[in-house]
Every structure is written in structure tokens, then in C-alpha cells.
FIMAR-631302 format. One record per residue: x, y, z of N, C-alpha, C, O, CB in turn; residue in one letter. Coordinates in steps of 0.2 Angstrom, whole numbers, padded with zeros to 4 digits, always signed. Glycine has a CB too. Layout:
% FIMAR-631302
XYZXYZXYZXYZXYZA
...
% end
This chain:
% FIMAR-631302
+0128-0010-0003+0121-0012+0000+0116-0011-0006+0112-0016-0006+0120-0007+0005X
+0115-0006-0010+0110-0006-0016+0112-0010-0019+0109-0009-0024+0109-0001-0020X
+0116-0015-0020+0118-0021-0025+0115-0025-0023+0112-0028-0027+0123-0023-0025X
+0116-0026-0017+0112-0033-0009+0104-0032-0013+0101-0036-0016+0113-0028+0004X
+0104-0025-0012+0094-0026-0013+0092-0027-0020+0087-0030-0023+0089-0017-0013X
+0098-0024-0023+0094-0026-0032+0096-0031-0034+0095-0032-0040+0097-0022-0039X
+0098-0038-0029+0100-0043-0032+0096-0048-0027+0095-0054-0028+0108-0044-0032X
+0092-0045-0022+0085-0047-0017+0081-0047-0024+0077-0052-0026+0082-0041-0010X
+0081-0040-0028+0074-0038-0029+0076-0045-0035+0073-0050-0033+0073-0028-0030X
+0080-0047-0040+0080-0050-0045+0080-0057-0042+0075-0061-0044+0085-0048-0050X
+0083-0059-0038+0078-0065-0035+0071-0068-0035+0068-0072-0038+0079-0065-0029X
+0070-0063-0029+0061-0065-0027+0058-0061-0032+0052-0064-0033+0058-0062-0021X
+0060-0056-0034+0053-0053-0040+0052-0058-0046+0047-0057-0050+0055-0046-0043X
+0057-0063-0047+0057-0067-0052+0051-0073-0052+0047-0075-0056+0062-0070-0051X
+0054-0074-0044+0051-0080-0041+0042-0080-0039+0039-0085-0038+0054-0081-0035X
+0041-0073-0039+0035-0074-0038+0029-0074-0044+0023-0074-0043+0033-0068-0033X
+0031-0073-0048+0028-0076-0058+0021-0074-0057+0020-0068-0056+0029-0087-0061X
+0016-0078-0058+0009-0078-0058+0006-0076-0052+0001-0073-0052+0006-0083-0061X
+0009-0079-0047+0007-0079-0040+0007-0073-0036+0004-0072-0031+0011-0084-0036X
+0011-0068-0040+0013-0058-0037+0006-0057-0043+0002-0053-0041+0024-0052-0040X
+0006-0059-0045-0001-0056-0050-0008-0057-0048-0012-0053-0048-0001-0059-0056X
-0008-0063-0046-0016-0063-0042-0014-0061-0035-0019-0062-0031-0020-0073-0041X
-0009-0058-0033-0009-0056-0027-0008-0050-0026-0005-0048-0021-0006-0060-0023X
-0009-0046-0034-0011-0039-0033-0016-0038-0037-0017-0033-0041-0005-0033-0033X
-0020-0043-0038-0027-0043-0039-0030-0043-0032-0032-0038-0030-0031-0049-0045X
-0030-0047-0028-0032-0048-0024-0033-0041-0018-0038-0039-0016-0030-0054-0021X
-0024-0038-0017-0023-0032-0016-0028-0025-0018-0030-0021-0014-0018-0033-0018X
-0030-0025-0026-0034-0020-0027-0041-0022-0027-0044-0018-0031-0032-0019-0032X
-0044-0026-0023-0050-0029-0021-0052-0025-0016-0057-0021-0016-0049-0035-0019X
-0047-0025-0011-0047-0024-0003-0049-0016-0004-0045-0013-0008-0040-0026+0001X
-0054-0012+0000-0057-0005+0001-0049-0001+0007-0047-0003+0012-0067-0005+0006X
-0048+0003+0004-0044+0006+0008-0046+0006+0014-0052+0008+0016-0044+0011+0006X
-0042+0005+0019-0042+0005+0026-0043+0012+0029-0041+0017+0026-0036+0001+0029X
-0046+0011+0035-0047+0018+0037-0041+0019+0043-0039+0014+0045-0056+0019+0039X
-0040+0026+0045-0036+0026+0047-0036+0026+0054-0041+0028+0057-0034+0031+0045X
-0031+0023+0058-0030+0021+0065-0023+0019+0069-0019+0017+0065-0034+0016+0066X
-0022+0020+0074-0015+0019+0077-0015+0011+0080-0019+0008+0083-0014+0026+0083X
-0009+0009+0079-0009+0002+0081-0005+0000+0086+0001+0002+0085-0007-0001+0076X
-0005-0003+0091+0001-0007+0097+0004-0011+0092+0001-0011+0086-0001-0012+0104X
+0009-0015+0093+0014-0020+0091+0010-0026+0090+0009-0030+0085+0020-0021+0096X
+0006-0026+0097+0002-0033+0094-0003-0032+0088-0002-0036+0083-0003-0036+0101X
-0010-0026+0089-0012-0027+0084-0007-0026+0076-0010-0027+0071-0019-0023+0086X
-0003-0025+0076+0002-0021+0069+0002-0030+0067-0001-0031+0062+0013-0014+0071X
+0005-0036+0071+0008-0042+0070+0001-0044+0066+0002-0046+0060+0010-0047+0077X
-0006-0044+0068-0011-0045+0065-0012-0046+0057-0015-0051+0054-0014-0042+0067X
-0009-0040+0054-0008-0040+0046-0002-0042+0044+0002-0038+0040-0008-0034+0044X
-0001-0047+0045+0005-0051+0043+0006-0053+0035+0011-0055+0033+0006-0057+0048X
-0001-0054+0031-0003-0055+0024-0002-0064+0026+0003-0067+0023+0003-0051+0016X
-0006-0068+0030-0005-0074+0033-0012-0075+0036-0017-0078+0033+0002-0075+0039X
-0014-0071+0041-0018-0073+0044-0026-0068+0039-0032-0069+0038-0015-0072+0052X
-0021-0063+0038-0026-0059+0033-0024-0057+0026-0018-0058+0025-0029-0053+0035X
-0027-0055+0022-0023-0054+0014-0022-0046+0016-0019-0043+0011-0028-0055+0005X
-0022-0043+0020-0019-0037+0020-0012-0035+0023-0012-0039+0027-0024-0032+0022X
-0006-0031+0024+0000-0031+0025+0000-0024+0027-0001-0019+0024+0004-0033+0020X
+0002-0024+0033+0006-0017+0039+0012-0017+0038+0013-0023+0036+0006-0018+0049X
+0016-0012+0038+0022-0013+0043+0023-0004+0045+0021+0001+0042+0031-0019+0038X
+0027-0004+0050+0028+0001+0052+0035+0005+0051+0039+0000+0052+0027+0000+0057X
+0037+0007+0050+0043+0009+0048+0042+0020+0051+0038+0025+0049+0043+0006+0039X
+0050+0019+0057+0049+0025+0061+0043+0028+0063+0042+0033+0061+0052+0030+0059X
+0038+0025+0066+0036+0026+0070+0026+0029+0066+0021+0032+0068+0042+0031+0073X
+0026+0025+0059+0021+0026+0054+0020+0022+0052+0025+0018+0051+0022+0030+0050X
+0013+0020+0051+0009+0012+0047+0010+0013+0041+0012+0018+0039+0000+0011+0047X
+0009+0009+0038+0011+0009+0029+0004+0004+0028+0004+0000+0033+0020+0006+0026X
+0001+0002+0024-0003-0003+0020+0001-0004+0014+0000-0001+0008-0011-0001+0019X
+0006-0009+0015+0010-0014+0008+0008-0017+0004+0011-0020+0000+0014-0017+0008X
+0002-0019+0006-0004-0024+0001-0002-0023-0004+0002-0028-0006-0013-0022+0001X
-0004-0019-0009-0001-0017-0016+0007-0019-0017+0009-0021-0023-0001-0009-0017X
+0011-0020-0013+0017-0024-0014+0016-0030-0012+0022-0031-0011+0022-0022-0011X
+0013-0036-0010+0013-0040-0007+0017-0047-0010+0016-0053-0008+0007-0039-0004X
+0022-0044-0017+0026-0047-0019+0034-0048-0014+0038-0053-0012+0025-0043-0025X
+0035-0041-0014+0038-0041-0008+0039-0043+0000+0043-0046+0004+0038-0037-0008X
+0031-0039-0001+0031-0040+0009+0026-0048+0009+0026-0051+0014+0024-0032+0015X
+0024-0049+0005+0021-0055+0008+0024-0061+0010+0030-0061+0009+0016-0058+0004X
+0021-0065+0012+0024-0071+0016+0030-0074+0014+0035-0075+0018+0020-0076+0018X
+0030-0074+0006+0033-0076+0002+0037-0074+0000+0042-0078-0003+0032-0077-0001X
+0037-0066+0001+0043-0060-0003+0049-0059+0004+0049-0060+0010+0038-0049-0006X
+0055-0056-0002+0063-0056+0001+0058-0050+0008+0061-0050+0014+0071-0051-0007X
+0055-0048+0007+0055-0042+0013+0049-0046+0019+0047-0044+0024+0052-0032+0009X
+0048-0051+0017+0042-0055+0021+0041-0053+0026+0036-0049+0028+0042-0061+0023X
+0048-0055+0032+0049-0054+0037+0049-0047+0042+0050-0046+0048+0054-0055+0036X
+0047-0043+0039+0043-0036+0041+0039-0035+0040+0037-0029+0040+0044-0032+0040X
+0032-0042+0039+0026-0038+0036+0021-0040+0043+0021-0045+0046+0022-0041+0028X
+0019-0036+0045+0015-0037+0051+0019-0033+0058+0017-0033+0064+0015-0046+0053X
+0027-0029+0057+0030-0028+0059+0034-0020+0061+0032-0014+0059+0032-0034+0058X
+0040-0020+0066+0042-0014+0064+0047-0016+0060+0052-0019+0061+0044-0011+0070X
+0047-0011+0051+0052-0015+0050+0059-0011+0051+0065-0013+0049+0051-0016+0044X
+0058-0003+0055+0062+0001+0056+0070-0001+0056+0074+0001+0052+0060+0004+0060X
+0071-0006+0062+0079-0007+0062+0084-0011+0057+0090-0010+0056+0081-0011+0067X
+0078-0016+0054+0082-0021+0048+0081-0016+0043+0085-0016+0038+0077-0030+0045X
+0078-0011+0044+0080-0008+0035+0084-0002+0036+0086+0001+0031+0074-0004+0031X
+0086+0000+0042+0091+0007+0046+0098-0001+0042+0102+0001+0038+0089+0010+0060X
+0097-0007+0044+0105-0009+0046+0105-0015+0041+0109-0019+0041+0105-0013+0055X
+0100-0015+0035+0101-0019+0030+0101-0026+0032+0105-0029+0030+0106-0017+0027X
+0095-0031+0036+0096-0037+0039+0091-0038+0038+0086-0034+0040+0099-0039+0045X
+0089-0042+0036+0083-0046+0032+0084-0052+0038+0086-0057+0036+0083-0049+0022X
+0083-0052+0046+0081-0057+0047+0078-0056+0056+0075-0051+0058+0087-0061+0044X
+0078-0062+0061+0075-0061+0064+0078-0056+0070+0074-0052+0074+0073-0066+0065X
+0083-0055+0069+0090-0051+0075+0088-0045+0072+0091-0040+0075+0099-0052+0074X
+0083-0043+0066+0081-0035+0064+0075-0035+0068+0072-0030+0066+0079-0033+0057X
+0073-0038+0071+0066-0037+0074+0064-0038+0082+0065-0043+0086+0063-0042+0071X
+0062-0033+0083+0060-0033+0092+0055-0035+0095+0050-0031+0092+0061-0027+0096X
+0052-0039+0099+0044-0041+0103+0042-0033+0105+0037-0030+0104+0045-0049+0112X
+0046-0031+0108+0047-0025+0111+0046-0018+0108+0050-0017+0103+0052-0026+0113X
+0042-0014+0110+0043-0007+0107+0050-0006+0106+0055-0008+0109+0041-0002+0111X
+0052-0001+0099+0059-0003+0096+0060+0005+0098+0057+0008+0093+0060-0007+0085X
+0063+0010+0103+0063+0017+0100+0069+0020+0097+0070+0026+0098+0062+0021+0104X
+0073+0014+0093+0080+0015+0088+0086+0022+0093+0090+0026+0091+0075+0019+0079X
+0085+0020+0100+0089+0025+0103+0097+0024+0101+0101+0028+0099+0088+0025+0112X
+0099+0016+0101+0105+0014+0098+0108+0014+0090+0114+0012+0089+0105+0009+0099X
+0103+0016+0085+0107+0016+0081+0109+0022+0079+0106+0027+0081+0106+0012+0076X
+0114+0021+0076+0117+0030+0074+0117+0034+0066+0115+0032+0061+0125+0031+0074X
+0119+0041+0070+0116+0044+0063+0116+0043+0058+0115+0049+0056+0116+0048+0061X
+0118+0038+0053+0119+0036+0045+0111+0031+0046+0105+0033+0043+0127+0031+0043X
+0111+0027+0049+0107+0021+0050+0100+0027+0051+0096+0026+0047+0110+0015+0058X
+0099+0032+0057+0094+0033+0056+0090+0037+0051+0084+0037+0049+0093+0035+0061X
+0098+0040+0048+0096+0045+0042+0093+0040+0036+0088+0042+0032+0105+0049+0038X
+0096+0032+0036+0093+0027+0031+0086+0026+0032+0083+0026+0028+0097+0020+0031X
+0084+0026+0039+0076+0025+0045+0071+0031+0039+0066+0030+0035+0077+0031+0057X
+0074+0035+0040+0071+0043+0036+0069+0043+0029+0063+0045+0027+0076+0050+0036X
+0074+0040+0027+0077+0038+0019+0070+0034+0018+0065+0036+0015+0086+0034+0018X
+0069+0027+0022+0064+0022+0021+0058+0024+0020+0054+0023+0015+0064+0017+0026X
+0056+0029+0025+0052+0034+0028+0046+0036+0022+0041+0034+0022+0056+0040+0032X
+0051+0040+0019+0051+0045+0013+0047+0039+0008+0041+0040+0007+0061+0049+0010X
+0051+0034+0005+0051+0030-0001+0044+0027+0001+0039+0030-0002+0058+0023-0003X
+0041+0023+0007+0035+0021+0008+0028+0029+0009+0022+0028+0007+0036+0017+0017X
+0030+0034+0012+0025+0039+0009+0024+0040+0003+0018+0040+0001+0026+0045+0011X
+0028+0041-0003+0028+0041-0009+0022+0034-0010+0016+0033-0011+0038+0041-0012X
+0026+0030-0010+0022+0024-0013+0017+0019-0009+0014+0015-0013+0027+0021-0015X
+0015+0019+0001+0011+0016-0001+0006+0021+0004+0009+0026+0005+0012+0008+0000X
-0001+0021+0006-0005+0022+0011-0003+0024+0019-0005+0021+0023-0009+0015+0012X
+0000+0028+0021-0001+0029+0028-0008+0028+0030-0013+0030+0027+0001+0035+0030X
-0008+0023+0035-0013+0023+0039-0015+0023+0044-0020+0021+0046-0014+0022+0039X
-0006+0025+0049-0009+0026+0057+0001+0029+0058+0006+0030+0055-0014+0015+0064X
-0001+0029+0066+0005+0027+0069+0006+0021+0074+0001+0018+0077+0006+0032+0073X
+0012+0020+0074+0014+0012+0079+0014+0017+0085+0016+0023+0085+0025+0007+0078X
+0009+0014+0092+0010+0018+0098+0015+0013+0103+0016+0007+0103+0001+0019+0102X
+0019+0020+0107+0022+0017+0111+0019+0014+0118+0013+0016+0120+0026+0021+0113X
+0022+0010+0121+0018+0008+0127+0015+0014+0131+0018+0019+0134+0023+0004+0132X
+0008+0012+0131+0005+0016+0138+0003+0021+0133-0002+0024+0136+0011+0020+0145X
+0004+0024+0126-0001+0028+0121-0005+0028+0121-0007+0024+0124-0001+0028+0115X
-0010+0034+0118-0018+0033+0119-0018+0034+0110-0013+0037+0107-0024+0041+0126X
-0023+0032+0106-0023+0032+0101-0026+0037+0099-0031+0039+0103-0024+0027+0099X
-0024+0041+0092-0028+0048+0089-0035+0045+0088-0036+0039+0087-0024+0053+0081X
-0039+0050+0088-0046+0050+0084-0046+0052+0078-0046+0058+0077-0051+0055+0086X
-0046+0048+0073-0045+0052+0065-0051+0052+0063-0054+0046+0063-0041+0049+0059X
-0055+0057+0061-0061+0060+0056-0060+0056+0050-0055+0055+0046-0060+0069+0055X
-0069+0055+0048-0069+0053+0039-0064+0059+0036-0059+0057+0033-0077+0054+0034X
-0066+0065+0037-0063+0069+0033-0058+0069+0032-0056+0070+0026-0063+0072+0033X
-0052+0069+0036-0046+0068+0038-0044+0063+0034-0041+0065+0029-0045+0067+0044X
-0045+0057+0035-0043+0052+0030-0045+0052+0022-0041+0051+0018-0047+0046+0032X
-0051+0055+0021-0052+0055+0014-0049+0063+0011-0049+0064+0005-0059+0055+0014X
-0047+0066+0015-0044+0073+0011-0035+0069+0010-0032+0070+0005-0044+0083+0018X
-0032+0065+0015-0026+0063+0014-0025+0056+0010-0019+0054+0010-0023+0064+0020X
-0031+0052+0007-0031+0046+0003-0031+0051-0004-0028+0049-0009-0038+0042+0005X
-0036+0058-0005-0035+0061-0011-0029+0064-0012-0028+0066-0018-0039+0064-0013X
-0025+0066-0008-0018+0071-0008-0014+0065-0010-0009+0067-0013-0015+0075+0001X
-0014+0058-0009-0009+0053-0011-0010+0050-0018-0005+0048-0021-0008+0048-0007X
-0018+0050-0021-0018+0048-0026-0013+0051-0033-0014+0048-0038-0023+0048-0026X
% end
């Protein structure tokens, strides 16, 4: 399976030449987003398509992949999860549309390797990009986050 990815990653990372480059200039343009919780519909919104910035969720947390958007953007091997949940295609290794639900996803079916992989994902996107909300389940009411809040945990990541 890390072969599968590192042979994704040397594909498209190839492929995207000058074009990953003005499209993490464009990326570091954009002001940090401020923090907020998302439904499924609004998370589809950031798809790096209809706007230059990129969501995806993964277990149950927002991420801002902008700064990747070599990967996640429309264009990149991981496209297909940007705007989205990408939790199950990356628990089950499927880059395609059968990883993805219209539907709130609450991963009750897969098992515990697959969710330990969910965790695993979890981990690697805090490290490296922005949390910036949670995915709400149907019928959620969304948190109130404080400037402060956001800006004491935008400097804890720098």
C-alpha cells in the first residue's frame, strides 16, 4: 500500500511542473481562514474548482489543503477528496468515487486496522495542514469559536 502512494505521489507530483507552483503561490496569498464547523454541503464548496481554497475532512476534522493543492487540487492524484469526506478512501486506500458518501459517513463499518489507518491520516494532516472546524453531523448545532481561540491555536501550529 505505501508503494501504491509513492508511486501516486511520483506520477502526479511530476505532472504538476510549474502549474503546482503558481498554485502554491496563489495558496500563500489566501489569509488564513477563520475557524468554523461545516455540513457536508457547505465542506463540497471548497473543492479548489469553484474557489482556490481546499477542505477536506478527514474523521470527523476540517483541514485547509490549500498549501497542497498539488495533491488535493482538481488536478492532483488525491483531487477526489477535496471538498469532501476524505475519511473512508484513505481508511481503505481507494482513490475513487465508491470512497465517497453524499451522506454523513459515521465509518461504523470499517474495522479496526482501517480506523487505526482513519487516526493515522488524522495525525499526518494536524502535523501539516490548518485545522479549521469540524464536519457536523446531521441535526449539529455548530461551536462558537473566539478570535482568540483561533489565533492562540494558528500560533501553536506555526
Amino acid at each position: 500500500m505505501v508503494l501504491a502512494a509513492y508511486q501516486l505521489y511520483r506520477r502526479w507530483g511530476k505532472r504538476s511542473g510549474a502549474g503546482g507552483a503558481a498554485q502554491q503561490s496563489q495558496a500563500s496569498a489566501l489569509p488564513r481562514m477563520k475557524r468554523g464547523d461545516f455540513t457536508l454541503e457547505q465542506l463540497r464548496e471548497y473543492d479548489g474548482a469553484r474557489t482556490p481554497r481546499i477542505l477536506l475532512a478527514v474523521n470527523g476534522k476540517v483541514f485547509d489543503v490549500t498549501k497542497g493543492s498539488k495533491f488535493y487540487g482538481p488536478e492532483g492524484p488525491y483531487g477526489i477528496f477535496a471538498g469532501r469526506d476524505a475519511s473512508r478512501g484513505l481508511a481503505t486506500f481507494r482513490l475513487d468515487k465508491d470512497a465517497l458518501r453524499d451522506e454523513y459517513d459515521d465509518l461504523s463499518d470499517l474495522n479496526a486496522v482501517q480506523m487505526e489507518s482513519v487516526r493515522e491520516w488524522e495525525m499526518q494532516f494536524k502535523e501539516k495542514y490548518d485545522y479549521v472546524g469540524r464536519l457536523l453531523k446531521p441535526g449539529e448545532e455548530p461551536s462558537e469559536y473566539t478570535d482568540e481561540e483561533d489565533t492562540k491555536d494558528h500560533t501553536k501550529q506555526d
